[in-house]
Backbone bond lengths (Angstrom), bond angles and torsions (degrees), N, CA, C in turn:
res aa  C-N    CA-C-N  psi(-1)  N-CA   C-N-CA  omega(-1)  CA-C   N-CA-C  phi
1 X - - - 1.465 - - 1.528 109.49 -
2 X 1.239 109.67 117.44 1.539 110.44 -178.96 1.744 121.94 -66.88
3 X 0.843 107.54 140.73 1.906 112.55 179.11 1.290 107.74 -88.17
4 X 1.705 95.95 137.15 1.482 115.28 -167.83 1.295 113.80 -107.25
5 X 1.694 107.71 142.06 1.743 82.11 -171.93 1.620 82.38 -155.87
6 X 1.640 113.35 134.01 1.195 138.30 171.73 1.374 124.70 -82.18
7 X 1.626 110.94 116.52 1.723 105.51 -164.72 1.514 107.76 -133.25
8 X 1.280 106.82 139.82 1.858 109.68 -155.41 1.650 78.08 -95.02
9 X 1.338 97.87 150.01 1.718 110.64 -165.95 1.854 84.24 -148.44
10 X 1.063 78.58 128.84 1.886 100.77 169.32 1.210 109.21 -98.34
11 X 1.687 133.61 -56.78 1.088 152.60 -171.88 1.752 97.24 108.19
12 X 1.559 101.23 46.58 1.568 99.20 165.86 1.406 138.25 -152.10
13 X 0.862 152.17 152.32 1.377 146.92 -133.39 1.511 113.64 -46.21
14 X 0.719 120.97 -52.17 1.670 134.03 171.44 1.441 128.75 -53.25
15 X 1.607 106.32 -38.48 1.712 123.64 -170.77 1.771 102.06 -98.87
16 X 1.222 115.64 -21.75 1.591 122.64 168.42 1.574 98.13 -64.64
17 X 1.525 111.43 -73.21 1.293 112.41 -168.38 1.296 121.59 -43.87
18 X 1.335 120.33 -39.43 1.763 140.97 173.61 1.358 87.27 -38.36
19 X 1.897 115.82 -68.21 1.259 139.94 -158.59 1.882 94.77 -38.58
20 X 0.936 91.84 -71.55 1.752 118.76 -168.89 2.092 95.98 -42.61
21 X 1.132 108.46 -36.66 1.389 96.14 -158.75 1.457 94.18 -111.06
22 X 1.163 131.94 3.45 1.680 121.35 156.23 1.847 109.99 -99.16
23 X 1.036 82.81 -38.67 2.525 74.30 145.78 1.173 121.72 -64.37
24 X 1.412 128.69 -38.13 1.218 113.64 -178.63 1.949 107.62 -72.27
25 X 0.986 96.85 -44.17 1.622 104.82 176.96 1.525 119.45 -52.50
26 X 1.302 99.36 -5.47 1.502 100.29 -173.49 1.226 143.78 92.96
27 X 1.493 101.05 -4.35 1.690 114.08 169.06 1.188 112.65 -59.29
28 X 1.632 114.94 157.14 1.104 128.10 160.57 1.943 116.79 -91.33
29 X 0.923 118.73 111.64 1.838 129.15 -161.98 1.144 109.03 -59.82
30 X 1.507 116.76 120.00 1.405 107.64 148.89 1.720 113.44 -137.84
31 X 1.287 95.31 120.67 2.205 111.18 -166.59 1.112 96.64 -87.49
32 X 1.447 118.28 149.35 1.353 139.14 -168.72 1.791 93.44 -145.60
33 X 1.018 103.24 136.77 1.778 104.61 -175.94 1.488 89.98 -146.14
34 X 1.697 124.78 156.25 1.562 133.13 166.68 1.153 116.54 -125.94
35 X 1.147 114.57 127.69 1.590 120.71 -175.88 2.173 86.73 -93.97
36 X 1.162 106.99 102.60 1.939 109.16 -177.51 1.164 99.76 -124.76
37 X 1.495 117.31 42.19 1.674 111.45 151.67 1.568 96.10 86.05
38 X 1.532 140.33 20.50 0.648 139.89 145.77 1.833 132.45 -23.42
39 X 1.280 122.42 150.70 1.515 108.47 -164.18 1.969 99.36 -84.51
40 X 1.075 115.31 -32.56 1.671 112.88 158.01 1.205 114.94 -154.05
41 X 1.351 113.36 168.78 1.708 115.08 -147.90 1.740 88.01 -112.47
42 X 1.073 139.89 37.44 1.685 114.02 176.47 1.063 104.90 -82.50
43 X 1.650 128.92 -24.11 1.025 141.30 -159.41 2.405 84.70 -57.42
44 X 1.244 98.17 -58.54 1.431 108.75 -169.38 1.450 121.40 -64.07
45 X 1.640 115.12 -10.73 1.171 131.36 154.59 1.414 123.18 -71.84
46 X 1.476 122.61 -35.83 0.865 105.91 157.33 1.834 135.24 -90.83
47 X 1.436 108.77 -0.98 1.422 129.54 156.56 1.648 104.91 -42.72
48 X 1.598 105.51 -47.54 1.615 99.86 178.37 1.124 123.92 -57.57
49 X 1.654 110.58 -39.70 1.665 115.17 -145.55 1.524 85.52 -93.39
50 X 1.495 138.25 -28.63 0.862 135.92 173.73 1.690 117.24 -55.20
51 X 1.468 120.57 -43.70 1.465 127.03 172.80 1.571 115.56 -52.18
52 X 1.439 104.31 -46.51 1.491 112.79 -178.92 1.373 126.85 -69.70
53 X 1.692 101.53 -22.77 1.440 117.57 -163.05 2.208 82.18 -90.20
54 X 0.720 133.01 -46.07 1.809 126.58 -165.94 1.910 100.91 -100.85
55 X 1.446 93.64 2.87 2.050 100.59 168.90 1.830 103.98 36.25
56 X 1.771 85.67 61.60 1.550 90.27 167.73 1.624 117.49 -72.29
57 X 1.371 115.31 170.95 1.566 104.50 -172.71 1.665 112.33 -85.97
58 X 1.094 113.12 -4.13 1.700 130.31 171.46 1.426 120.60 163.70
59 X 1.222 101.86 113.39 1.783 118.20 163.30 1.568 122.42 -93.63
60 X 1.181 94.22 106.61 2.023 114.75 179.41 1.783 89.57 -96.73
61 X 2.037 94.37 125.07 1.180 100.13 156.46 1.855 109.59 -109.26
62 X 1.038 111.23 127.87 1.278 138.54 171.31 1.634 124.37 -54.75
63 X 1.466 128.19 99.65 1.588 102.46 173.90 1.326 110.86 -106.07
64 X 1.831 104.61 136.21 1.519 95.71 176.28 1.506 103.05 -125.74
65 X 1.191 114.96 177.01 1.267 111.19 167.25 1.400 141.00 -88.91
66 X 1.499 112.99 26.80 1.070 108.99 -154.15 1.736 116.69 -61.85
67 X 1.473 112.51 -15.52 1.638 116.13 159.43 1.236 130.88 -34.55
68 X 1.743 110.61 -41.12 1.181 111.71 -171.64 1.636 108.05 -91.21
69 X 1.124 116.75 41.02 1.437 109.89 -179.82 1.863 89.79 -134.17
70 X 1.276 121.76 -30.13 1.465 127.28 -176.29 1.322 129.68 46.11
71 X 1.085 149.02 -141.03 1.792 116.37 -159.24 1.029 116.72 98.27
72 X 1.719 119.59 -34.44 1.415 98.09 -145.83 2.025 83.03 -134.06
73 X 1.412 109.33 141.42 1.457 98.38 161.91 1.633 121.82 -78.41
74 X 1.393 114.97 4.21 1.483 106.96 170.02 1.582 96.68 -85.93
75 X 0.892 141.27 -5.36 1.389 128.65 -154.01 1.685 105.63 -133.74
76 X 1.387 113.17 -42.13 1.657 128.82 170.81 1.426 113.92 -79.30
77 X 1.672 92.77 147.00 1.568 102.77 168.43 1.155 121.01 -77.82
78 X 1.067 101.93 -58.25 1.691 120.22 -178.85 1.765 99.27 -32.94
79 X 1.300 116.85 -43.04 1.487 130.13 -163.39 1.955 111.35 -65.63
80 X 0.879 91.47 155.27 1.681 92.31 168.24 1.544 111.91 -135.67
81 X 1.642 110.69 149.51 1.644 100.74 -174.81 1.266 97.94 -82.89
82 X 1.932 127.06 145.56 1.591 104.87 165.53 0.877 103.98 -93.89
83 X 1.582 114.57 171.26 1.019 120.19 -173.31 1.885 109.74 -131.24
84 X 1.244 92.51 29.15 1.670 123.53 168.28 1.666 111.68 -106.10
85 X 1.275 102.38 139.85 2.328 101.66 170.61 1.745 81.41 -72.92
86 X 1.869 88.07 142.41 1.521 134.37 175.21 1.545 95.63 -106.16
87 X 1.407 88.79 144.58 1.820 109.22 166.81 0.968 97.29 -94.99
88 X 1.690 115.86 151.61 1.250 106.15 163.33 1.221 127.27 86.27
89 X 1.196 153.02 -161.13 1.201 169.76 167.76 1.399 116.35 -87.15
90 X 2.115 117.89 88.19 1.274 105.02 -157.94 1.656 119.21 -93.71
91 X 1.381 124.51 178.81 1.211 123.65 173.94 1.453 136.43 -32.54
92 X 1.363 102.02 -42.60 1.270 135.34 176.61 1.649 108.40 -57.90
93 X 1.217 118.88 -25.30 1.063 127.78 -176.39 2.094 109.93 -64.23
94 X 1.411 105.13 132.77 1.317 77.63 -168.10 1.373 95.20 -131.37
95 X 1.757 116.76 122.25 1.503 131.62 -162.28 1.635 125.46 -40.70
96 X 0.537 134.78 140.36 1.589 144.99 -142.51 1.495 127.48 -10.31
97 X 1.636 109.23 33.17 1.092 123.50 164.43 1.692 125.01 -23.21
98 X 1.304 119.45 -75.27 1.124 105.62 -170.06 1.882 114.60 -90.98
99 X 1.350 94.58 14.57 1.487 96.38 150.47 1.627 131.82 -75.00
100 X 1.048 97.20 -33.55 1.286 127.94 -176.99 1.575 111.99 -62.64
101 X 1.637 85.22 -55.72 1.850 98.27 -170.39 1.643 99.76 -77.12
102 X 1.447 133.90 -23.56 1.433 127.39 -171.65 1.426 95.91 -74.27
103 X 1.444 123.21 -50.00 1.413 135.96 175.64 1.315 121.03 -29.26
104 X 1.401 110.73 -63.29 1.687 132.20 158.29 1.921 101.76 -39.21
105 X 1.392 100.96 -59.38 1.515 84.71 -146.09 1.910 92.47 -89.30
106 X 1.171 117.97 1.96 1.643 116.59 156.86 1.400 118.98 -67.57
107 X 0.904 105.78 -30.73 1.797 125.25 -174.09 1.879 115.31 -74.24
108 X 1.461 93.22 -36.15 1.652 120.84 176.14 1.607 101.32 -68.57
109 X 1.541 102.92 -65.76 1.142 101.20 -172.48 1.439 136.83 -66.55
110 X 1.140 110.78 -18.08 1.699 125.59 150.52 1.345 107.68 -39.82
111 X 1.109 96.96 -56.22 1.405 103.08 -155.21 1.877 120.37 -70.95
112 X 1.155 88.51 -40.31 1.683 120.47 148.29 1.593 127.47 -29.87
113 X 1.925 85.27 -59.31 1.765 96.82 -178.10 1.864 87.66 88.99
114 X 1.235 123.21 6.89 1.319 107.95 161.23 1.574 137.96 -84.63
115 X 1.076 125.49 165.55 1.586 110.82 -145.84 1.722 92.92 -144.33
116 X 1.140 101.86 29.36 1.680 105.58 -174.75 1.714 126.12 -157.96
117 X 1.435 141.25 104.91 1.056 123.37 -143.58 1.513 90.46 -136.40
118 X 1.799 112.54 123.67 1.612 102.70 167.81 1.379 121.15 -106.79
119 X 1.342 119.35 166.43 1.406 118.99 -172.19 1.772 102.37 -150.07
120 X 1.292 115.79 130.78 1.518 112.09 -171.28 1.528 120.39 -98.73
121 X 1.939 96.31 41.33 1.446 81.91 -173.49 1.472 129.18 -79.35
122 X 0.719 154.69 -149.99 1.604 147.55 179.79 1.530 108.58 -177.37
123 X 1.827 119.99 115.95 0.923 130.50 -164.70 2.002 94.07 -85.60
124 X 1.236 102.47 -37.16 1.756 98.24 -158.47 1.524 104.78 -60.33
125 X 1.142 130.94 -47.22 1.774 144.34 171.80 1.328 114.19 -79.13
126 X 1.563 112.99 4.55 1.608 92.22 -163.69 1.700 103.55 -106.91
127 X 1.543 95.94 136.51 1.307 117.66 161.45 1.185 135.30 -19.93
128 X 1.286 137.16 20.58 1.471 139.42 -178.92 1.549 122.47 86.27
129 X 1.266 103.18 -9.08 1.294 120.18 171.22 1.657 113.86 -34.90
130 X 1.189 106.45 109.40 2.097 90.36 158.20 1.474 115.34 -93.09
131 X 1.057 127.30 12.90 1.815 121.08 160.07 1.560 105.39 -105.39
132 X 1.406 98.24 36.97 1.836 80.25 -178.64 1.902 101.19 -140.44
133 X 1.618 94.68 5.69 2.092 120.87 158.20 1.156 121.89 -55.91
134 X 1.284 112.22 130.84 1.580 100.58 161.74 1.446 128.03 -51.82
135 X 1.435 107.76 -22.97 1.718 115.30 -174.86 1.144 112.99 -76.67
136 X 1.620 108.28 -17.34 1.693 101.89 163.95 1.313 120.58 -96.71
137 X 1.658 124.37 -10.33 1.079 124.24 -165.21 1.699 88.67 -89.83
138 X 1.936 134.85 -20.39 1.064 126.58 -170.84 1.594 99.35 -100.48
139 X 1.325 114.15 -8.82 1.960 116.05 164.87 1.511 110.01 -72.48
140 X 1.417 117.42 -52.54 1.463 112.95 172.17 1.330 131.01 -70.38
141 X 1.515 122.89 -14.09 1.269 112.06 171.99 1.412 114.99 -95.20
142 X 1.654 117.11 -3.06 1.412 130.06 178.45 1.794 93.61 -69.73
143 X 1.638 122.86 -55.32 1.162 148.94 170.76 1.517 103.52 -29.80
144 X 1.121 96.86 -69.32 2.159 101.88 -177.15 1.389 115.98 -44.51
145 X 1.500 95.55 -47.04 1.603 87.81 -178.59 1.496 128.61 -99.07
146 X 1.180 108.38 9.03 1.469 105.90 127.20 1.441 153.31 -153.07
147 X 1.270 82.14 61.40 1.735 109.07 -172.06 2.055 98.04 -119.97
148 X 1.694 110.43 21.55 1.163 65.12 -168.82 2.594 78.40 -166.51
149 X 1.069 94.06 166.89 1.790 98.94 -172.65 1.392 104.73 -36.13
150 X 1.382 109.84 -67.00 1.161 135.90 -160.56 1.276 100.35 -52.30
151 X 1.295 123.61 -80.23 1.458 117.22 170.15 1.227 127.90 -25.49
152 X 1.006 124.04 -50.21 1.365 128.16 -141.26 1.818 96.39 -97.55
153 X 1.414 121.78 -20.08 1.366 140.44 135.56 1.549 129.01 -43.45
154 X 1.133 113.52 -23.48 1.621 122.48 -168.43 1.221 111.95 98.81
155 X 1.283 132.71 -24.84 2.335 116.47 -171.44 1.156 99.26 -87.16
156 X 1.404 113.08 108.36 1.509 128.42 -148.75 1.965 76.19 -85.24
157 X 1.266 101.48 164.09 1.786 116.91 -170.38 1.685 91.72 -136.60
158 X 1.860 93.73 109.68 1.711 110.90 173.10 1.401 110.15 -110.91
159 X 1.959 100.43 121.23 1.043 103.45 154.61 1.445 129.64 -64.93
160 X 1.707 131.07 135.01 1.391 125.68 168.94 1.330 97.58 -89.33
161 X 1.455 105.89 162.83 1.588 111.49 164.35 1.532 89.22 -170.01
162 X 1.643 112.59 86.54 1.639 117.84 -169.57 1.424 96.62 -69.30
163 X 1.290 118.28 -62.58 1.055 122.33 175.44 1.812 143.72 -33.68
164 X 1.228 94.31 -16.57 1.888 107.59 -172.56 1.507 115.01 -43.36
165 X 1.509 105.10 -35.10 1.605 109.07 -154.04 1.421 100.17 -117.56
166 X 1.452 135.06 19.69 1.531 159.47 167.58 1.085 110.54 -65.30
167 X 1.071 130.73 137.02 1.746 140.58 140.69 1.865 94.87 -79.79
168 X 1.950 96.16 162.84 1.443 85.71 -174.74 1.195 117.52 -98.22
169 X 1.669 115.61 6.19 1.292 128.58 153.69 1.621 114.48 -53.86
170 X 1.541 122.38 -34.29 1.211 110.16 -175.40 1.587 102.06 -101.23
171 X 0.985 126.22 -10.72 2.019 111.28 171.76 1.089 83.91 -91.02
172 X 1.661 152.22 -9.62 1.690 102.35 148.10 1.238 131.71 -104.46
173 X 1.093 123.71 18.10 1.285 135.10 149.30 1.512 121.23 -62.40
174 X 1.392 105.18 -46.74 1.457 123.52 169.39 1.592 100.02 -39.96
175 X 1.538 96.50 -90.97 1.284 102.46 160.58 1.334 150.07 -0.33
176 X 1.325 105.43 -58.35 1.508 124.55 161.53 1.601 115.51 -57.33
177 X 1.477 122.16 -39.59 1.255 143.03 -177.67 1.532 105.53 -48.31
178 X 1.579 103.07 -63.06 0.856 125.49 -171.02 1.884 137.70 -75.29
179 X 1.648 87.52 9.05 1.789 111.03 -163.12 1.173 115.15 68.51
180 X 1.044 149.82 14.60 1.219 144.24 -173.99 1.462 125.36 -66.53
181 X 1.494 146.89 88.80 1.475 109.49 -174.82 0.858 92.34 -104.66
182 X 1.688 88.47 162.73 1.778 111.71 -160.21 1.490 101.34 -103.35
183 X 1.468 124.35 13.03 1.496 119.85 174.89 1.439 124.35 -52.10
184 X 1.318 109.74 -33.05 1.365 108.88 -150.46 2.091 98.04 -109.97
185 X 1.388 112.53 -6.28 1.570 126.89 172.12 1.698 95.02 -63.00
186 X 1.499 118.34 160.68 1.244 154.55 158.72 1.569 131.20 -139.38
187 X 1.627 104.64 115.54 1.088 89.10 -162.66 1.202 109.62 -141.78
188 X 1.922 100.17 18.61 1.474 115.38 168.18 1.327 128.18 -71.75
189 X 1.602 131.76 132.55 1.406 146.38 -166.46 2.000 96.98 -59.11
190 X 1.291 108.55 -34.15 1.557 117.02 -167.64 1.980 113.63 -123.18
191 X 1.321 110.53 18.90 1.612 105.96 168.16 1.028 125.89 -26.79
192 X 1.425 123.51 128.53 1.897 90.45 150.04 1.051 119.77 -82.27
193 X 1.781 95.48 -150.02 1.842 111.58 178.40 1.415 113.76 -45.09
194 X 1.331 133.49 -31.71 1.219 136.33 -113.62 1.498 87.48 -130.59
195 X 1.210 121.86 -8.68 1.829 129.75 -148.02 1.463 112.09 38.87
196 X 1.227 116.07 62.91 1.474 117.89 151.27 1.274 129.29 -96.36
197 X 1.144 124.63 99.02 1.698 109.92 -178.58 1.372 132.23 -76.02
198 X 1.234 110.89 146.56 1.184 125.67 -175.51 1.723 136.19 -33.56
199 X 1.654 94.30 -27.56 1.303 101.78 -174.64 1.518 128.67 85.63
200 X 1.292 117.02 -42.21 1.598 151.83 157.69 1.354 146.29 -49.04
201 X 1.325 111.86 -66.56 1.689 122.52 160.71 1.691 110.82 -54.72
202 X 1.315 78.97 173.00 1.725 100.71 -170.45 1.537 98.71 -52.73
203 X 1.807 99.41 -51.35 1.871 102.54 -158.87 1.736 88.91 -70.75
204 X 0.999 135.88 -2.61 1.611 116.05 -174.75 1.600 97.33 -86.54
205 X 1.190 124.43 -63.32 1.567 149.71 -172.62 1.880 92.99 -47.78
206 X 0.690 115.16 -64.24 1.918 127.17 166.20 0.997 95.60 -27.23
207 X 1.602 125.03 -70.26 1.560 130.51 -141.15 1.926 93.14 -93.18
208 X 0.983 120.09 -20.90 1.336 130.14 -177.11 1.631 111.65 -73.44
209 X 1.377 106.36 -78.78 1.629 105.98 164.32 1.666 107.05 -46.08
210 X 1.155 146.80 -5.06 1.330 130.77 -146.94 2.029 83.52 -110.97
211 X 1.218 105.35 -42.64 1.417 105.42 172.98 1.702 122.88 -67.09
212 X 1.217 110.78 -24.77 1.248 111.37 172.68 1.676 125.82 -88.51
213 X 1.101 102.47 -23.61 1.503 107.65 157.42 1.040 122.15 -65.96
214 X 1.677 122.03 -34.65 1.526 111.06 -162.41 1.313 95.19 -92.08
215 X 1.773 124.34 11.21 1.401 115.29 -154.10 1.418 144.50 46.05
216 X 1.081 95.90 28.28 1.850 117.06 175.26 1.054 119.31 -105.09
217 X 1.380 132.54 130.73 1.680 141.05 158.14 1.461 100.48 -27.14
218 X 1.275 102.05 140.14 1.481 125.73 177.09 1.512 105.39 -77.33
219 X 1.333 147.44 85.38 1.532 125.28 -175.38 1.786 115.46 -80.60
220 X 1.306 115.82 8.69 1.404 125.99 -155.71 1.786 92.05 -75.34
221 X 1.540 109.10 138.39 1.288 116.56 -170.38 1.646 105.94 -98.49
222 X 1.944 124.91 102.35 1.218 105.67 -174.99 1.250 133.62 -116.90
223 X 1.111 142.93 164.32 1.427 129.55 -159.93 1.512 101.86 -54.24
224 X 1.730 106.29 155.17 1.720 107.75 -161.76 1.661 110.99 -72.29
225 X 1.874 106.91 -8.85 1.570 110.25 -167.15 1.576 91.23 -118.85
226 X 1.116 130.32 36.68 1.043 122.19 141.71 1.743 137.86 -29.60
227 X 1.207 138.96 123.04 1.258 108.91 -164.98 1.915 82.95 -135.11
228 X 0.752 127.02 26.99 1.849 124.47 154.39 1.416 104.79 -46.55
């Protein structure tokens, strides 16, 4: 009987690679992506082409609202992305997001009968985020198992998060290992229609140094007035 394992996919550099390394392990795929009021969805266009391209066994995209609560400049109008480094805990940050999304995909995986859940957050590159810690990734899986059937049965429910303890020089190296190209990922705070990124924001500058460390061509497609 093959092992099932639920993996939150953005359609971006980090949640592909996750993608890439619970296939190699032998899972059988199932992608979960959220359309939460986000400022544009290519990111979720390429969430698709990504499902089709590793022939997961079903990708559910999710709509929530997390817009209508606002907070966040990925998600608010009023908001703007900067395109300066934030101290601290920045705007961009968007309120209990990946609580939300583990929640969803705990709920899936019950339902599933799956016993395995990945998430590509990454503490070493990451943006100030506090849902993107190991101390939350070891609070929520304390949470799963017993907040929920399965647990409370014995098939204990593990969060992965390969990535936590990475530079983003090494998940793309990983990456690279693993065939992955990263052309067709988005993982800019400000894309457009078209998934071009900005060049600018934090997640561009992230994904930018992350190619030059691992010594790899940048393949990221960015707007033509870019001025980085």
């Amino acid at each position: 009987m093959s092992k099932k394992a639920i993996i939150l996919l953005s359609g971006g550099l980090d949640s592909v690679t996750v993608l890439a390394m619970a296939k190699q392990q032998g899972y059988t795929l199932y992608a979960l992506s959220f359309d939460y009021g986000q400022k544009h969805n290519s990111e979720l266009e390429s969430a698709k082409r990504i499902s089709q391209l590793y022939q997961v066994e079903e990708h559910k995209i999710i709509n929530l609202g997390l817009g209508d609560i606002g907070g966040s400049a990925l998600t608010d109008d009023a908001l703007s992305v900067p395109t300066t480094e934030q101290e601290g805990i920045p705007i961009t940050y968007v309120p209990a997001r990946n609580t939300v999304f583990l929640s969803f995909a705990l709920g899936w995986a019950e339902v599933l009968e799956a016993h395995d859940i990945f998430i590509g957050v990454n503490a070493v590159d990451y943006s100030g985020y506090p849902d993107c810690r190991p101390q939350f990734i070891e609070a929520f899986q304390a949470l799963a198992n017993v907040a929920t059937k399965a647990g409370v049965e014995g098939q204990k429910i593990t969060i992965h998060a390969p990535l936590i303890d990475l530079s983003k020089g090494d998940i793309i190296q990983q990456g690279i290992n693993l065939g992955i190209d990263y052309a067709g990922t988005i993982s800019c705070y400000s894309a457009n229609s078209a998934g071009e990124a900005c060049g600018e924001c934090d997640s561009c500058r992230l994904r930018r140094e992350g190619f030059k460390q691992a010594k790899v061509a940048d393949p990221t497609r960015y707007i033509k007035n870019s001025t980085f």
